[in-house]
TORPA-4810 file (N, C-alpha, C, O; in nm, 3 decimals):
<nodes>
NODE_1_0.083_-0.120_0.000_0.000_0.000_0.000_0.087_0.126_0.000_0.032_0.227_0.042_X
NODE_2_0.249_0.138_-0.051_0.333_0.264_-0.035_0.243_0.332_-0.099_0.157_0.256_-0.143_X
NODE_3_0.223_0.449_-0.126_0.189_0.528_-0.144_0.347_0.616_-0.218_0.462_0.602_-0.175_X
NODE_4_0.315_0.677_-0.300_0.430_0.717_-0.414_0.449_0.886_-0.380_0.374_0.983_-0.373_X
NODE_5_0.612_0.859_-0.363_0.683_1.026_-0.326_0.559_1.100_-0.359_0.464_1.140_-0.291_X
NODE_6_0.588_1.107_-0.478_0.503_1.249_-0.577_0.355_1.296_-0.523_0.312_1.410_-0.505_X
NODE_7_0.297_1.176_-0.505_0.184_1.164_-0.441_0.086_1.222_-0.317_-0.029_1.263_-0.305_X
NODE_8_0.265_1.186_-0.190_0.256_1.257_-0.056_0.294_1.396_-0.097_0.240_1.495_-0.046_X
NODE_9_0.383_1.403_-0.184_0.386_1.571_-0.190_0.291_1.630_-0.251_0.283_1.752_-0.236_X
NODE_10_0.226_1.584_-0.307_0.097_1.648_-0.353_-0.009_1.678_-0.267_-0.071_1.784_-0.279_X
NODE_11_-0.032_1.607_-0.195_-0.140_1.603_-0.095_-0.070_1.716_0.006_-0.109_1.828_0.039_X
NODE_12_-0.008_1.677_0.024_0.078_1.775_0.157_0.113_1.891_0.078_0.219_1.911_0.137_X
NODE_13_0.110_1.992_-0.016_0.136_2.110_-0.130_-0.053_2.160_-0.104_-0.110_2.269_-0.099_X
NODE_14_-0.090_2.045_-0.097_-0.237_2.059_-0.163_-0.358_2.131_-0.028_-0.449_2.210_-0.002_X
NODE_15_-0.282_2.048_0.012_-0.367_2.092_0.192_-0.352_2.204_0.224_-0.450_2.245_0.285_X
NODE_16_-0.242_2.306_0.207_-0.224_2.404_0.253_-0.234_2.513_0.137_-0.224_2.634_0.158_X
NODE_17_-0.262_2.442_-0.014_-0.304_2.545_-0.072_-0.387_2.701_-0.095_-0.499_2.720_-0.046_X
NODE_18_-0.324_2.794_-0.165_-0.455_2.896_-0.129_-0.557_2.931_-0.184_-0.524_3.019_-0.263_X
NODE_19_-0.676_2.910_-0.190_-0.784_2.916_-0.226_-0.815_3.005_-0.305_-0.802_3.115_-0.251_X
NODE_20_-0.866_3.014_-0.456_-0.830_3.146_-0.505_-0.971_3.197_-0.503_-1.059_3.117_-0.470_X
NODE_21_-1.010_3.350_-0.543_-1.121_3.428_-0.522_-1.253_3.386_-0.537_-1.349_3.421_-0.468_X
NODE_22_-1.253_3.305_-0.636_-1.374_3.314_-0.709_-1.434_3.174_-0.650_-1.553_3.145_-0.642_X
NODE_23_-1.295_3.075_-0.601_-1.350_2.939_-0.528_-1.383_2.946_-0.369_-1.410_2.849_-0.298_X
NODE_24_-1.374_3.074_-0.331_-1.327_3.062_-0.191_-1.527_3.027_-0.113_-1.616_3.082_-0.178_X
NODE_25_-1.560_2.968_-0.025_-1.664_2.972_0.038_-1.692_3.084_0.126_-1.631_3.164_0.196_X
NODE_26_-1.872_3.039_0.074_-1.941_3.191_0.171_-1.926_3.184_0.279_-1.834_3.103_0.287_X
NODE_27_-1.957_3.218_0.399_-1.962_3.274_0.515_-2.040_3.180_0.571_-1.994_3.125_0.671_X
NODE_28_-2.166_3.140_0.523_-2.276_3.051_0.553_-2.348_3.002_0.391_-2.337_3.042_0.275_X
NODE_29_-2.426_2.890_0.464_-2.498_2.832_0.339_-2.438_2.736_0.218_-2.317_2.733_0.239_X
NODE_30_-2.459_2.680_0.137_-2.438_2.577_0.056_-2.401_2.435_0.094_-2.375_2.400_0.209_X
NODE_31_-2.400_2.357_-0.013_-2.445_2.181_0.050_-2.271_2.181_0.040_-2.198_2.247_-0.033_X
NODE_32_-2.241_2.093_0.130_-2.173_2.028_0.193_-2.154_1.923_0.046_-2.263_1.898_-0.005_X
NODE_33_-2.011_1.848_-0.039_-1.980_1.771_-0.125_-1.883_1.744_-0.102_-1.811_1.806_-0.023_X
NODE_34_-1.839_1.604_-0.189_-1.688_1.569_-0.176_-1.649_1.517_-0.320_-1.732_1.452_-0.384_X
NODE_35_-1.547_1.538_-0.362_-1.473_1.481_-0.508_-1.396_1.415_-0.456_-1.335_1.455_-0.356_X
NODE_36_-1.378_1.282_-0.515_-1.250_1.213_-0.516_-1.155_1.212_-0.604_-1.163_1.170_-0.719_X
NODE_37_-1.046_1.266_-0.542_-0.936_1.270_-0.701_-0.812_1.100_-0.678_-0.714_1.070_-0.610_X
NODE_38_-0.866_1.061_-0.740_-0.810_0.911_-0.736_-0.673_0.864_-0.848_-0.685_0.841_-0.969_X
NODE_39_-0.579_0.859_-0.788_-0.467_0.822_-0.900_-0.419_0.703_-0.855_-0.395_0.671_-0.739_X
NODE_40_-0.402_0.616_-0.989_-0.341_0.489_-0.948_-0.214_0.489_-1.102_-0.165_0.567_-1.183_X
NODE_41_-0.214_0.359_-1.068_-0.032_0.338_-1.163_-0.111_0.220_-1.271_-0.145_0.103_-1.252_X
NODE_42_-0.120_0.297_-1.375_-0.189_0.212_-1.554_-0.110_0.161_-1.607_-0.002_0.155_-1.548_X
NODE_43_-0.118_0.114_-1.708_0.001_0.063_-1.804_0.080_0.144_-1.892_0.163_0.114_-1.978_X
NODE_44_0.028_0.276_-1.843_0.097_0.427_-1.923_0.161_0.530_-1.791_0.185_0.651_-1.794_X
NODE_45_0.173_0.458_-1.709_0.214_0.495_-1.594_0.133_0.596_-1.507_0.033_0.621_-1.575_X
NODE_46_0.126_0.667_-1.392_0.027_0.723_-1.323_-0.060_0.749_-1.395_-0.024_0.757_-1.512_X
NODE_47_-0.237_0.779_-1.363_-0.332_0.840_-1.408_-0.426_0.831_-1.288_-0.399_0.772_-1.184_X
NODE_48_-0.585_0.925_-1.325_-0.640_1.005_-1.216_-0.768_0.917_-1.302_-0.757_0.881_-1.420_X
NODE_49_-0.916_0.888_-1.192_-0.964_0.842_-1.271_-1.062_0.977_-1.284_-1.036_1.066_-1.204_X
NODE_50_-1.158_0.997_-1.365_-1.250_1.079_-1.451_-1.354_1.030_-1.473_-1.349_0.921_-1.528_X
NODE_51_-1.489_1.084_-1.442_-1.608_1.051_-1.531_-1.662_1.166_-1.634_-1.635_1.286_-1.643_X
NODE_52_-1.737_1.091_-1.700_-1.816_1.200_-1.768_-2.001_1.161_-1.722_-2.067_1.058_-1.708_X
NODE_53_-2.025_1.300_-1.711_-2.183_1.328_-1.632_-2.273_1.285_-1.783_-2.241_1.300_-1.902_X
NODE_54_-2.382_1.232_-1.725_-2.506_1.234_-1.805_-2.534_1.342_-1.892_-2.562_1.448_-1.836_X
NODE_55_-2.533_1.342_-2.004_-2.632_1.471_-2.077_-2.756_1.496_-2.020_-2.812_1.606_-2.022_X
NODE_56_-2.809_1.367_-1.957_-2.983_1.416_-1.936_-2.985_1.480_-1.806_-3.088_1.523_-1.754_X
NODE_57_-2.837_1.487_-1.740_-2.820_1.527_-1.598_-2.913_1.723_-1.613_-2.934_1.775_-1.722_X
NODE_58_-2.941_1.775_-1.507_-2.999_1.888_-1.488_-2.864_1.992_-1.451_-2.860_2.109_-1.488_X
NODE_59_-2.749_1.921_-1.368_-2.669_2.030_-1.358_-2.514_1.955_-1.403_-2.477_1.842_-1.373_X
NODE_60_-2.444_2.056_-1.481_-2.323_1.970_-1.512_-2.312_1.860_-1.620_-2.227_1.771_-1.627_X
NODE_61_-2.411_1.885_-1.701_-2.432_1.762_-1.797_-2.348_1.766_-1.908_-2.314_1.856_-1.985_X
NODE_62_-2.317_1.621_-1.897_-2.216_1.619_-2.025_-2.061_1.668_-1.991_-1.974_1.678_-2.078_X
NODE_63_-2.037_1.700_-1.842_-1.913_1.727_-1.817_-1.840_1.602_-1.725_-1.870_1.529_-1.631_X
NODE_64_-1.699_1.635_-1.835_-1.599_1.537_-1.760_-1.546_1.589_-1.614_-1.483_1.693_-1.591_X
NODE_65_-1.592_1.479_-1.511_-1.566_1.574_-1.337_-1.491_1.417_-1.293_-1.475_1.315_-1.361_X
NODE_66_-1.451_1.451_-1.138_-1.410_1.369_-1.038_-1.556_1.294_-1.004_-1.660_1.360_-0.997_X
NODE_67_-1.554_1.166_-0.986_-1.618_1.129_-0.907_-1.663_1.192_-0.764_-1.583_1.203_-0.672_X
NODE_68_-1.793_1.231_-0.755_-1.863_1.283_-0.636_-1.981_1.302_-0.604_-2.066_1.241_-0.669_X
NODE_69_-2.015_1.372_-0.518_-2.143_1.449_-0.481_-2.161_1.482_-0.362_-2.076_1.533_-0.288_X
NODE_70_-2.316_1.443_-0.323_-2.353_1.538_-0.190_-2.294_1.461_-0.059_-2.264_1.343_-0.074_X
NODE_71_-2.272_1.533_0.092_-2.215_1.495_0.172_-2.350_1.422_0.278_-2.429_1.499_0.332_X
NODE_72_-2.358_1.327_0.291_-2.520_1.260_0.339_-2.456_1.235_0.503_-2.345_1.204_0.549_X
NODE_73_-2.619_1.272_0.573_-2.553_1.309_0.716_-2.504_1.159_0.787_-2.431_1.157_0.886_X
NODE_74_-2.570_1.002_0.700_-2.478_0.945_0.772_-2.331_0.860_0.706_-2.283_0.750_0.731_X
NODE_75_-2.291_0.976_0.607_-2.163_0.925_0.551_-2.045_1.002_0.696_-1.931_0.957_0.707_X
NODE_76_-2.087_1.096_0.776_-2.007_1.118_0.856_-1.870_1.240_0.837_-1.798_1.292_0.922_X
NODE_77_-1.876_1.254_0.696_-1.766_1.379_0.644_-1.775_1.358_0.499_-1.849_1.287_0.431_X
NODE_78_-1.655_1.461_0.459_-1.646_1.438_0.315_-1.571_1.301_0.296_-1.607_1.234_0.199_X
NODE_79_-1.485_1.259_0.366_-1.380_1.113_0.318_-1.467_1.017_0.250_-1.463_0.954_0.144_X
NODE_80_-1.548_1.030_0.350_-1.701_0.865_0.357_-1.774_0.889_0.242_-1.796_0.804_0.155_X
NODE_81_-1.813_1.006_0.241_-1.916_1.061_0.118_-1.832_1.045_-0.028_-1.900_0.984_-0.111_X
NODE_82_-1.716_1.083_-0.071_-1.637_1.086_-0.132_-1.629_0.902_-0.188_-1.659_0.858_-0.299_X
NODE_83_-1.595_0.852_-0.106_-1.543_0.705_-0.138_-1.729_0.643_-0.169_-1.721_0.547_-0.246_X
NODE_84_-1.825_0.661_-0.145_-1.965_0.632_-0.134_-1.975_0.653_-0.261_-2.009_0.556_-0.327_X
NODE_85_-1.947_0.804_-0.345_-2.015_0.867_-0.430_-1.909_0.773_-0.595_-1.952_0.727_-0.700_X
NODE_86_-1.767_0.783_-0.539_-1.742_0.672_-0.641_-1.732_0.547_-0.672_-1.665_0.496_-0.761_X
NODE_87_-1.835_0.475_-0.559_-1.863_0.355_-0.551_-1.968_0.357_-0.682_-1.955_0.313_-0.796_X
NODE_88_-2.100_0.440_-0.604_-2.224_0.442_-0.686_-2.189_0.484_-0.832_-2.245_0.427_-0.926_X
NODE_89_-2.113_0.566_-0.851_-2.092_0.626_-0.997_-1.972_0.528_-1.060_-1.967_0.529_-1.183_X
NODE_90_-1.898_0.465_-1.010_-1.816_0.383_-1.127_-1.787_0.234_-1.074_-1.722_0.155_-1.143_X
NODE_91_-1.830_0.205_-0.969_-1.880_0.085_-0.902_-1.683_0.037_-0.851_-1.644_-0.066_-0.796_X
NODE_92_-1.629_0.114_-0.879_-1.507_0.076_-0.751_-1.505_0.010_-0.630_-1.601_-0.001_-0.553_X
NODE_93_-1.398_-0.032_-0.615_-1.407_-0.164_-0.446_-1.349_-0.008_-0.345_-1.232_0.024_-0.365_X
NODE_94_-1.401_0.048_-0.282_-1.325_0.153_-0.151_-1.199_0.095_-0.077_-1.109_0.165_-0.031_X
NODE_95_-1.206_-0.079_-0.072_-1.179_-0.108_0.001_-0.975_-0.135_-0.123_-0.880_-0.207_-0.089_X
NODE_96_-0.983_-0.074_-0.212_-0.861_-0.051_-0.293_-0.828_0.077_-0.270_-0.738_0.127_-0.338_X
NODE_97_-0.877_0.136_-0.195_-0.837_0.289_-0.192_-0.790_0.310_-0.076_-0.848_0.258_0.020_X
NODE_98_-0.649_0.407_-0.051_-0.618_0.473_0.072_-0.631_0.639_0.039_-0.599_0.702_-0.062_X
NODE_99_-0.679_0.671_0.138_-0.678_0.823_0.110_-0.552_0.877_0.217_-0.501_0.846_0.325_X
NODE_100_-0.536_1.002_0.083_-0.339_1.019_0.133_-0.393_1.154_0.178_-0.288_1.212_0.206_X
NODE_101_-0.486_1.236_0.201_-0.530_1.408_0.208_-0.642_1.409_0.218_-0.722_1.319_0.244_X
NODE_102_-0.660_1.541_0.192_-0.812_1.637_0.157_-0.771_1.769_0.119_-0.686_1.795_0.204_X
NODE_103_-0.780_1.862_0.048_-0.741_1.957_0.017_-0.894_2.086_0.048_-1.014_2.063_0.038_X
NODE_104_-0.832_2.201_0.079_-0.924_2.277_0.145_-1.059_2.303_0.055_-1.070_2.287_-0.066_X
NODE_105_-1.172_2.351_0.159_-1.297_2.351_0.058_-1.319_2.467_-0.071_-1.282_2.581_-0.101_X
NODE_106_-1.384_2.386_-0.112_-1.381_2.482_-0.237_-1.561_2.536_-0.288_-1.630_2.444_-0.245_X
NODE_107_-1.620_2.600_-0.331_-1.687_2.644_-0.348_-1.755_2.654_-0.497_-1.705_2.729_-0.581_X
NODE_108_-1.879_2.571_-0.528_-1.899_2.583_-0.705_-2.069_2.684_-0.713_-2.178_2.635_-0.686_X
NODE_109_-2.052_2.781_-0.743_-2.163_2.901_-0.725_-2.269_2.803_-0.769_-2.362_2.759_-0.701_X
NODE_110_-2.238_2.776_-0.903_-2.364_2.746_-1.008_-2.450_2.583_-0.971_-2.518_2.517_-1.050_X
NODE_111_-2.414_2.548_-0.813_-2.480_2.429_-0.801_-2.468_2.448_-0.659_-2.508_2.352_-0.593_X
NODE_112_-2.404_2.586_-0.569_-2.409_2.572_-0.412_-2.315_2.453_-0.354_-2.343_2.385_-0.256_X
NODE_113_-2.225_2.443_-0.416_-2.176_2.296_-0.338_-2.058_2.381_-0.247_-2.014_2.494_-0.267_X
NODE_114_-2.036_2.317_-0.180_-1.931_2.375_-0.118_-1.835_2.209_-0.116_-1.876_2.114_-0.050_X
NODE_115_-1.732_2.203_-0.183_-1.664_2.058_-0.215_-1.544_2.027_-0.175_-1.439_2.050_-0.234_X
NODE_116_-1.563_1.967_-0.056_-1.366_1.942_-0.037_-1.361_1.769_-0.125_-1.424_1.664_-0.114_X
NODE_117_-1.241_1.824_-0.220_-1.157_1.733_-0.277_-1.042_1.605_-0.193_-0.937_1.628_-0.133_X
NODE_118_-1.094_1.503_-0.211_-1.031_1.394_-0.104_-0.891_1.303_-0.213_-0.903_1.247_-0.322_X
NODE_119_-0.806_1.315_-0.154_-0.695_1.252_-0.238_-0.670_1.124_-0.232_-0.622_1.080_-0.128_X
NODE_120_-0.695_1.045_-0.332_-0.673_0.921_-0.309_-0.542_0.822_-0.395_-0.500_0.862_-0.503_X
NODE_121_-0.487_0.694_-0.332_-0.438_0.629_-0.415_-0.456_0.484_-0.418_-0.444_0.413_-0.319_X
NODE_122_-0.482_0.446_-0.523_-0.546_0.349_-0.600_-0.469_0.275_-0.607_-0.409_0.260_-0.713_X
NODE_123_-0.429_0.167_-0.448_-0.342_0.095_-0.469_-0.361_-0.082_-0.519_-0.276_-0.168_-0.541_X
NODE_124_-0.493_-0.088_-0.523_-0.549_-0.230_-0.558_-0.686_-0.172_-0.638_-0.794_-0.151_-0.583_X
NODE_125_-0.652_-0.147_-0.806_-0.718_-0.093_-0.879_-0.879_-0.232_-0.934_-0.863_-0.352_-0.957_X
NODE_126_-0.971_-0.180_-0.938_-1.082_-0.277_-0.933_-1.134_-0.227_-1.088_-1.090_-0.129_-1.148_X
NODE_127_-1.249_-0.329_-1.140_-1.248_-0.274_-1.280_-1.389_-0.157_-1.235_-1.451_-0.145_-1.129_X
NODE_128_-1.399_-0.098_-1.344_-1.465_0.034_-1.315_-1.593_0.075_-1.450_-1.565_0.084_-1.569_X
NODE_129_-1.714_0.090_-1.397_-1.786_0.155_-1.530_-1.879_0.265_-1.506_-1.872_0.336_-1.406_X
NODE_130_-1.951_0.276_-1.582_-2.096_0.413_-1.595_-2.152_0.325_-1.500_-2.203_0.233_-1.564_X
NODE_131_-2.172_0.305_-1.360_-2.227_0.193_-1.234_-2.359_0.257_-1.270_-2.445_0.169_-1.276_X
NODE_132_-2.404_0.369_-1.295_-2.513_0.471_-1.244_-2.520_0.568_-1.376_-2.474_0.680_-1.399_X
NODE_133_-2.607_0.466_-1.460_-2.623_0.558_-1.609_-2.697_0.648_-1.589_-2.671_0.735_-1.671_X
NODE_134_-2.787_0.682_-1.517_-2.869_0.797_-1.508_-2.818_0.922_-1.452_-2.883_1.025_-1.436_X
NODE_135_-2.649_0.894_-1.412_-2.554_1.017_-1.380_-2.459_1.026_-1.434_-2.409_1.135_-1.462_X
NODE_136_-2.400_0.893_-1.471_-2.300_0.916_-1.569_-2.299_0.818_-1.687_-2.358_0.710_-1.693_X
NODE_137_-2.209_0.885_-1.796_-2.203_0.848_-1.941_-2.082_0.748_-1.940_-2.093_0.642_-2.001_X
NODE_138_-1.966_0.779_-1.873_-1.842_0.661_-1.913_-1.758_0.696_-1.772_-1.770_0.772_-1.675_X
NODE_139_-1.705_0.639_-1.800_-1.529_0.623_-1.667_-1.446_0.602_-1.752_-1.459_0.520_-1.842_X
NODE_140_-1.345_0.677_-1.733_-1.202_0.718_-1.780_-1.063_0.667_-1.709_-1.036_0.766_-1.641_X
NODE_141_-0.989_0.600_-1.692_-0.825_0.649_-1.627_-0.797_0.712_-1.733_-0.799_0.662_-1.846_X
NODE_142_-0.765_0.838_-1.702_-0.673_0.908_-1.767_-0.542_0.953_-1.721_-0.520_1.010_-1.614_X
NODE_143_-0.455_0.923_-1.812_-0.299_0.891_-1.784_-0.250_1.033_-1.768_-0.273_1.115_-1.856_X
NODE_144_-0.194_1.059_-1.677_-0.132_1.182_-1.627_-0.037_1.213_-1.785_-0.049_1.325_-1.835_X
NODE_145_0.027_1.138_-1.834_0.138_1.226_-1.948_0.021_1.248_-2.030_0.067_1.338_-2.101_X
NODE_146_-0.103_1.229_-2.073_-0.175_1.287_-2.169_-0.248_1.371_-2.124_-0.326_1.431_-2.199_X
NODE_147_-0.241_1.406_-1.951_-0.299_1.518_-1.922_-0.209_1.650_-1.910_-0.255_1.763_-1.899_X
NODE_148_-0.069_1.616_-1.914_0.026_1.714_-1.904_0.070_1.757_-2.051_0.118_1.868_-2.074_X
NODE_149_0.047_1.650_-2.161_0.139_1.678_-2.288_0.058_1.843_-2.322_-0.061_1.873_-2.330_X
NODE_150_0.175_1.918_-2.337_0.114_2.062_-2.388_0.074_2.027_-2.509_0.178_2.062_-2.566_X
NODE_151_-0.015_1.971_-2.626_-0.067_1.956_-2.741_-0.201_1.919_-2.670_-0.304_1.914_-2.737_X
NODE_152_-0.205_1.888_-2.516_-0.399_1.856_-2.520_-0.459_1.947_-2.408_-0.556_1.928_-2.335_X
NODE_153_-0.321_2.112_-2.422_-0.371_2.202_-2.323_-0.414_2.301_-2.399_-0.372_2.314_-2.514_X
NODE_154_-0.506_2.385_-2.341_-0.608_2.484_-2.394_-0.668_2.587_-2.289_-0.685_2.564_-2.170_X
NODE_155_-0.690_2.676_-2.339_-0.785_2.815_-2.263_-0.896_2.791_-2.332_-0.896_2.780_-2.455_X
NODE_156_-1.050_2.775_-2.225_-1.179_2.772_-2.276_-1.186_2.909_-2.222_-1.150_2.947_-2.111_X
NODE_157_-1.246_2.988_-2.333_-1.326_3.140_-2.291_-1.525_3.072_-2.312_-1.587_2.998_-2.388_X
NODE_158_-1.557_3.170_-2.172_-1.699_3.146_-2.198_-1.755_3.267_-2.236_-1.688_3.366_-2.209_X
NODE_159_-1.865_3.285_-2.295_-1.920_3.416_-2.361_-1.932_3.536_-2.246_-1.951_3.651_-2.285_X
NODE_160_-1.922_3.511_-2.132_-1.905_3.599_-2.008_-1.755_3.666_-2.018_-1.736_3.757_-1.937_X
NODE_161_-1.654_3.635_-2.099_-1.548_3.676_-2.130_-1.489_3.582_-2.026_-1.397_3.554_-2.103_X
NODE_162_-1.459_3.504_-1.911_-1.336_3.443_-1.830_-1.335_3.330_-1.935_-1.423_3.278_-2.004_X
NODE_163_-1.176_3.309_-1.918_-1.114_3.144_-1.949_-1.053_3.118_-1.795_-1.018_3.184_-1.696_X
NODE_164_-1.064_2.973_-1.843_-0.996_2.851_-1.758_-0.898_2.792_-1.844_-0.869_2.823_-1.959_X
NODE_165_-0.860_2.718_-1.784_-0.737_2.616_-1.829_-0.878_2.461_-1.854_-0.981_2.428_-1.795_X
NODE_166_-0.800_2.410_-1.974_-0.894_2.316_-2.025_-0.773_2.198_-2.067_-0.652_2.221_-2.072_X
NODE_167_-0.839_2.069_-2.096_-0.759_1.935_-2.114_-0.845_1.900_-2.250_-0.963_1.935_-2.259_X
NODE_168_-0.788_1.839_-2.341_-0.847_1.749_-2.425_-0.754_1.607_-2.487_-0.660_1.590_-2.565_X
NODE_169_-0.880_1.488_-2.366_-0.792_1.426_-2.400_-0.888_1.262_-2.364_-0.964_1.251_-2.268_X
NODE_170_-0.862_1.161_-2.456_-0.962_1.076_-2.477_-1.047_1.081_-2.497_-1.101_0.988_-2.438_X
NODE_171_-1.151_1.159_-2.577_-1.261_1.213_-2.640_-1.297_1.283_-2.524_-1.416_1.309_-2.539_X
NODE_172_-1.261_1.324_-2.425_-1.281_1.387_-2.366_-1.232_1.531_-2.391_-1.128_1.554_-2.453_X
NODE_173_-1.337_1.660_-2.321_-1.306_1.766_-2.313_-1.335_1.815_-2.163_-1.448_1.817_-2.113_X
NODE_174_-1.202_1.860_-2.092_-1.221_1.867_-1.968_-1.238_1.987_-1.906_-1.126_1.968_-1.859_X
NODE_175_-1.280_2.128_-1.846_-1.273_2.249_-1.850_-1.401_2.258_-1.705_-1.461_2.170_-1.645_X
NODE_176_-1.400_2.402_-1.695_-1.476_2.460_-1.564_-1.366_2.413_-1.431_-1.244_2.421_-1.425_X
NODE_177_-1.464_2.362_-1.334_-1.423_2.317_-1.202_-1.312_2.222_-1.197_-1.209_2.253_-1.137_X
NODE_178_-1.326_2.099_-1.259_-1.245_2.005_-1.291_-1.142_2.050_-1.347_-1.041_2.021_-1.282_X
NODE_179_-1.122_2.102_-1.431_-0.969_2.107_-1.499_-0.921_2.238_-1.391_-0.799_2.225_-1.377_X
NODE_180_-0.965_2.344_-1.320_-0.937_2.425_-1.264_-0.835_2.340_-1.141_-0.729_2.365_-1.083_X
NODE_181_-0.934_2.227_-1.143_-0.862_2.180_-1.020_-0.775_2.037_-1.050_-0.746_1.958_-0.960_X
NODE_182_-0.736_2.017_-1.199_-0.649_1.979_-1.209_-0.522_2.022_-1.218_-0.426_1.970_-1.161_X
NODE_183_-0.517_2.142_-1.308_-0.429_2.211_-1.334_-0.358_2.264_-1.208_-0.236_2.285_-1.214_X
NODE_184_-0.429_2.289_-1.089_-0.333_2.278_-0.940_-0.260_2.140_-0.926_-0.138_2.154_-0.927_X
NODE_185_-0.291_2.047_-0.917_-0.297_1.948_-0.849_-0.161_1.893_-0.939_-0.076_1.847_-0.864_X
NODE_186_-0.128_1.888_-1.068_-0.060_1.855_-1.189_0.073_1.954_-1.140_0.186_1.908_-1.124_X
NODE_187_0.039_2.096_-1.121_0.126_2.163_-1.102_0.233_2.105_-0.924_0.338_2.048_-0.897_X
NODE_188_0.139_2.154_-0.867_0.178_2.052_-0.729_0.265_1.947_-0.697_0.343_1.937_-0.602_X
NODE_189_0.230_1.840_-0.828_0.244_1.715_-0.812_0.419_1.679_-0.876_0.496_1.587_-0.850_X
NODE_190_0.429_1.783_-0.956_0.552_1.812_-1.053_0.558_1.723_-1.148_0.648_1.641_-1.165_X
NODE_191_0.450_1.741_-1.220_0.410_1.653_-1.341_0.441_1.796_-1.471_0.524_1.804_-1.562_X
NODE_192_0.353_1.874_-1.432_0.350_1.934_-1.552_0.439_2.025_-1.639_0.554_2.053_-1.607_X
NODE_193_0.389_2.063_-1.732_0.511_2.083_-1.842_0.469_2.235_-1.903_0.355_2.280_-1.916_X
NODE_194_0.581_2.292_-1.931_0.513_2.396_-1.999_0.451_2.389_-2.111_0.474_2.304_-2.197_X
NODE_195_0.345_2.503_-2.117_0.245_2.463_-2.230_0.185_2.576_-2.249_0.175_2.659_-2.158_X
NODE_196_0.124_2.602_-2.405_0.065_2.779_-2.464_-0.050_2.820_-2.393_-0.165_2.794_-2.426_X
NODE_197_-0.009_2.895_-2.282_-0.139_2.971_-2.202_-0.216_3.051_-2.336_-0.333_3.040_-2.374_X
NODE_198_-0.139_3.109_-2.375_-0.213_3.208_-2.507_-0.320_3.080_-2.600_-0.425_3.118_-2.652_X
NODE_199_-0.294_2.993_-2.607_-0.400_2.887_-2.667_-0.562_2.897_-2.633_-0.619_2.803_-2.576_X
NODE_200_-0.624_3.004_-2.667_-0.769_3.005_-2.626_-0.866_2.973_-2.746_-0.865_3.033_-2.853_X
NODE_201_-0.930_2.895_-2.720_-1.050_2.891_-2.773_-1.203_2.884_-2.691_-1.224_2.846_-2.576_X
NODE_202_-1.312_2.943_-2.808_-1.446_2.998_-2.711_-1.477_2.829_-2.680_-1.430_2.737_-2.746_X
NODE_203_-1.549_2.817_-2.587_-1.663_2.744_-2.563_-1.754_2.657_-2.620_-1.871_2.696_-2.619_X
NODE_204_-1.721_2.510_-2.687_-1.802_2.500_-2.807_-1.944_2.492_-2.774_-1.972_2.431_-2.671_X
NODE_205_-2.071_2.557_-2.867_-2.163_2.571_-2.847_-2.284_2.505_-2.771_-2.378_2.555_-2.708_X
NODE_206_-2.228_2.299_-2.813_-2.274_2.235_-2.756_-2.245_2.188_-2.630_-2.314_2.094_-2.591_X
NODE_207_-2.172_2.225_-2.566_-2.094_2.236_-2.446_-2.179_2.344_-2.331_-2.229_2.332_-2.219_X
NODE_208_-2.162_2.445_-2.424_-2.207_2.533_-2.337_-2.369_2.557_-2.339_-2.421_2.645_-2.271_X
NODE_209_-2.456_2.455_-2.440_-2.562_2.452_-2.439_-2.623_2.391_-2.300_-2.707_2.436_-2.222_X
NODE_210_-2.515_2.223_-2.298_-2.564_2.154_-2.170_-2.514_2.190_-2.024_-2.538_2.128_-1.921_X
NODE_211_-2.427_2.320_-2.043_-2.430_2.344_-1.923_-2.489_2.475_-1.888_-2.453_2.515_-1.777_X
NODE_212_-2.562_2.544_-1.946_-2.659_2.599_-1.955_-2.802_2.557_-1.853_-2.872_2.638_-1.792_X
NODE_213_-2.818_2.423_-1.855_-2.923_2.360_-1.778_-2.932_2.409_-1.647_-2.828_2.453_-1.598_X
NODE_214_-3.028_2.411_-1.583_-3.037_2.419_-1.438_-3.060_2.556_-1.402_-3.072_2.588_-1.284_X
</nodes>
């Protein structure tokens, strides 16, 4: 069950990170969530696993996220809720997972969550699918060098004028919350590579149609 250098330093970089403006939580109010950011060792060496949300979902649809959701009063914290939520959504064994962290809460306006991110490593990897089609579309490992190679990094601008940092990679397109909070975590971890911040492109339409919902 070692748990890998890079790994503990990530978690331990990550914990004490600083929260930037726009993620920081209110004062009071919003639901209580947890993401699991889960990395184990593939046959392409480290990767994080990924889902992609339902289109028919009401909030977030059609986006590639961490396994998660709401914090239920008898999961007991975010850890419990966290390891619960990617049971139900990609049908994982918990009992392959050690959690190495938690990184501070974070805040998503457009759904009230207030989400601490739980760090995990995937040391007895179980097979994994869409457990819960009516929330999600597929499960991903995605291999850390195809999330770092600068050819699958990008700036999404939304018609509100902000960009994020965006991933494209296994038919996947990764951007908003998720890639916000990869792109720490990558950096952290001393994976990543330099790559064309100036690379922006808008929002593709259908993208921003389904997240439009809600």
């Amino acid at each position: 069950m070692e748990v890998p250098g890079w790994l503990e330093t990530l978690a331990e970089r990550a914990a004490r990170a600083t929260v930037p403006a726009e993620l920081r939580p209110p004062r009071s109010g919003g639901r209580p969530a947890a993401v699991l950011l889960l990395f184990g060792e593939g046959p392409l060496g480290p990767d994080v696993l990924l889902i992609q949300r339902s289109s028919r979902g009401r909030r977030h649809a059609g986006q590639p996220a961490f396994p998660g959701g709401g914090v239920d009063p008898a999961d007991g914290g975010p850890v419990a809720a966290a390891l619960r939520e990617a049971e139900e959504e990609t049908g994982l064994d918990p009992a392959g997972v050690h959690v190495v962290g938690t990184m501070p809460e974070l805040y998503v306006w457009r759904s009230d969550n207030r989400v601490t991110p739980v760090i995990g490593w995937w040391h007895t990897p179980s097979a994994v699918h869409a457990a819960s089609p009516d929330e999600v579309e597929a499960v991903e490992r995605v291999p850390i060098a195809e999330l770092v190679d600068p050819a699958n990094r990008l700036r999404l601008r939304h018609p509100s004028g902000y960009s994020g940092p965006a991933f494209r990679v296994r038919n996947l397109l990764v951007w908003g919350f998720t890639a916000g909070v990869l792109d720490g975590v990558l950096a952290d971890s001393g994976f990543a590579l330099p790559w064309d911040a100036s690379r922006v492109e808008d929002l593709p339409p259908d993208v921003l149609d389904l997240a439009s919902r809600g």
